[in-house]
ROVONU-909181 format. One record per residue: residue number from 1; x, y, z negated of N, C-alpha, C, O in turn. Coordinates in steps of 0.2 Angstrom, whole numbers. Each point is the difference from the previous one (the first is absolute). Layout:
% ROVONU-909181
NUM,X,Y,Z,X,Y,Z,X,Y,Z,X,Y,Z
...
//
This chain:
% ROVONU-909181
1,-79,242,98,-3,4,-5,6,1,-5,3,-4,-2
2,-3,10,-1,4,4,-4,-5,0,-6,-4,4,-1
3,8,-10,-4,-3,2,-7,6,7,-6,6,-1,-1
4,-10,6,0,3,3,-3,2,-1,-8,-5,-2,-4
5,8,2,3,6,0,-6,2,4,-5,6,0,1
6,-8,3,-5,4,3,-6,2,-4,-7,-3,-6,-1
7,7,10,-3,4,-2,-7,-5,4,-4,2,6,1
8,-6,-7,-6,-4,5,-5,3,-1,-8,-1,-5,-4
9,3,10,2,2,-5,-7,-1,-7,-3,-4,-3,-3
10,10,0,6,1,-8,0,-4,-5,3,-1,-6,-2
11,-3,9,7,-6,-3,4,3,3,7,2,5,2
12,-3,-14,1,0,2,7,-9,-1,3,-4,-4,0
13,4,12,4,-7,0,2,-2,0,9,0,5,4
14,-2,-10,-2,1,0,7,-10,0,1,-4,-1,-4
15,3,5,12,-7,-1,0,0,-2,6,4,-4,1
16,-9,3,4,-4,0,5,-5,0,3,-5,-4,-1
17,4,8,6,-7,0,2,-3,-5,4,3,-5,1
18,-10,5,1,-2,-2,4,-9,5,4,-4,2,-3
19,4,-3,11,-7,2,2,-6,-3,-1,-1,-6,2
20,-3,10,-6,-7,-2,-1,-4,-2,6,1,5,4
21,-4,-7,-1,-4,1,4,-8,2,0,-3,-4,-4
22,0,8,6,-6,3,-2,-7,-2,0,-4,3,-3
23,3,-10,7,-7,-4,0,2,-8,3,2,-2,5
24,-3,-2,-12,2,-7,1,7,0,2,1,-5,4
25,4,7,-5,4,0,2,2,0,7,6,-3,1
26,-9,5,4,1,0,5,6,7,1,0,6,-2
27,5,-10,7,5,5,2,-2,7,5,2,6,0
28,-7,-9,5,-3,5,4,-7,5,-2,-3,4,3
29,1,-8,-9,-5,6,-4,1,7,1,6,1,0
30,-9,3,2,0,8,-2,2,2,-6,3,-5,-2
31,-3,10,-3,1,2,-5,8,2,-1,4,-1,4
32,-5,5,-11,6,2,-2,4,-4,-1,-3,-6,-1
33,11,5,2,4,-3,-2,1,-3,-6,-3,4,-4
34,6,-8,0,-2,2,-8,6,-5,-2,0,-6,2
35,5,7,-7,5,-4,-2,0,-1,-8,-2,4,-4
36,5,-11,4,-3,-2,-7,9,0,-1,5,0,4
37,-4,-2,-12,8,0,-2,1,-6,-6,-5,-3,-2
38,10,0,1,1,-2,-7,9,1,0,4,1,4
39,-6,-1,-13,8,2,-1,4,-7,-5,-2,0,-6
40,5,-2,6,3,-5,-2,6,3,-5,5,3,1
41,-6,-5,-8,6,1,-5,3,-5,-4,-1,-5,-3
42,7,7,5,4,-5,-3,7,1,-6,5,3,2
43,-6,-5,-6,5,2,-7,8,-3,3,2,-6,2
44,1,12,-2,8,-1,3,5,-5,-6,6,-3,-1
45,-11,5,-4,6,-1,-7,-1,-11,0,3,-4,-3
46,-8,2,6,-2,-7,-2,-3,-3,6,-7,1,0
47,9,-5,4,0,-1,6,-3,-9,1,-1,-3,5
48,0,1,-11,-5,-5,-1,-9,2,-1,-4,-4,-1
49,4,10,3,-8,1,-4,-3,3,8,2,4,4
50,-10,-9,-3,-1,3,7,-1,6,1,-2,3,-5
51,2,0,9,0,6,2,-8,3,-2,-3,-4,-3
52,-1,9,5,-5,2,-2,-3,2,6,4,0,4
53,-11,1,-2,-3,3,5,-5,3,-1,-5,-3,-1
54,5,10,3,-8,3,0,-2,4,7,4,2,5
55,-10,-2,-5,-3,2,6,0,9,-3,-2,2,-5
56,3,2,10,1,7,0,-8,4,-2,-3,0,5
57,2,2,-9,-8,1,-2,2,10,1,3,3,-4
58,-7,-2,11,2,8,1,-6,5,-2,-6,-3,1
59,6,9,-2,-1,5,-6,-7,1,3,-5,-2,-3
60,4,5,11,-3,4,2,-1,-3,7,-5,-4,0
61,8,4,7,-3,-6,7,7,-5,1,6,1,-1
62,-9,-6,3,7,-4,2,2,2,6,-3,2,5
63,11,-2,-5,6,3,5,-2,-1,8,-5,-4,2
64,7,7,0,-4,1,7,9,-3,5,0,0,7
65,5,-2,-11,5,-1,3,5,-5,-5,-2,-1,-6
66,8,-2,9,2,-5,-2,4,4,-5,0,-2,-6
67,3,7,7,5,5,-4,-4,1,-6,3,-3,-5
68,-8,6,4,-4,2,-6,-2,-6,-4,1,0,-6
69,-3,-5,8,-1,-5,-2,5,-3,-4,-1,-3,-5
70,8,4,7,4,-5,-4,3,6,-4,2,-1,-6
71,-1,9,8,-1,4,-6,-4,0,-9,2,1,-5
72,-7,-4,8,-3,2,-3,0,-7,-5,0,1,-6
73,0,-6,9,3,-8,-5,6,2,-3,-1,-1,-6
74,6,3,7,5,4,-1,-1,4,-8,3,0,-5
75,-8,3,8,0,5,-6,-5,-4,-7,0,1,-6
76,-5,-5,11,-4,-4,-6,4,-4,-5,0,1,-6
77,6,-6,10,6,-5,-4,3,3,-4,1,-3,-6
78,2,14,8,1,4,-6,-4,-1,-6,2,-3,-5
79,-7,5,4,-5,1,-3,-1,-7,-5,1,-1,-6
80,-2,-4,11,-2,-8,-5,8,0,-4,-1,-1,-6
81,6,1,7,7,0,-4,1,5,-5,3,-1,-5
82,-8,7,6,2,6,-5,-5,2,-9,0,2,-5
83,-6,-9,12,-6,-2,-7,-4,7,1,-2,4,-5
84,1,-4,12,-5,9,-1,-6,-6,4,-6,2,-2
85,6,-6,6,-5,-6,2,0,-5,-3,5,-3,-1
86,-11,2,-1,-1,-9,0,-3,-3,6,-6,1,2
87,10,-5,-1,-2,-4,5,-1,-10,-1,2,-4,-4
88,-6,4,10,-3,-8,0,7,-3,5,2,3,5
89,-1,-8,-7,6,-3,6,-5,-4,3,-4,-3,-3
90,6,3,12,-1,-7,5,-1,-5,-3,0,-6,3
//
């Protein structure tokens, strides 16, 4: 598994997805595919302080693939560091 990685203004921001499953968590359910995300932020400047985590909270349907899914964490992590979200941490 490939956790993805960026530098955001003095923030390292890494995310990752995971598959929802769609009834009881059953693997072999029928239904839509469905991916959930979190994004993990961490201050580059102070490397004693725990890192942060939040779960990706999406606009409009959740991601239907692993790519949009950590997109989209990606871009929520932009947002909680820029102070245009508030968010609840893990």
């Amino acid at each position: 598994m490939t956790i993805a990685t960026i530098e955001y203004r003095g923030y390292e921001l890494r995310a990752f997805s995971h598959q929802e499953f769609p009834l009881h968590r059953d693997p072999y359910a029928k239904g839509p595919r469905r991916f959930s995300s979190v994004v993990r932020i961490e201050d580059m400047q102070r490397s004693n302080v725990n890192p942060r985590r939040y779960t990706t909270v999406y606009a409009a349907t959740d991601p239907t693939n692993a790519i949009d899914a950590i997109d989209s964490a990606m871009q929520y992590g932009k947002d909680i560091v820029d102070g245009k979200v508030q968010a609840n941490e893990l």
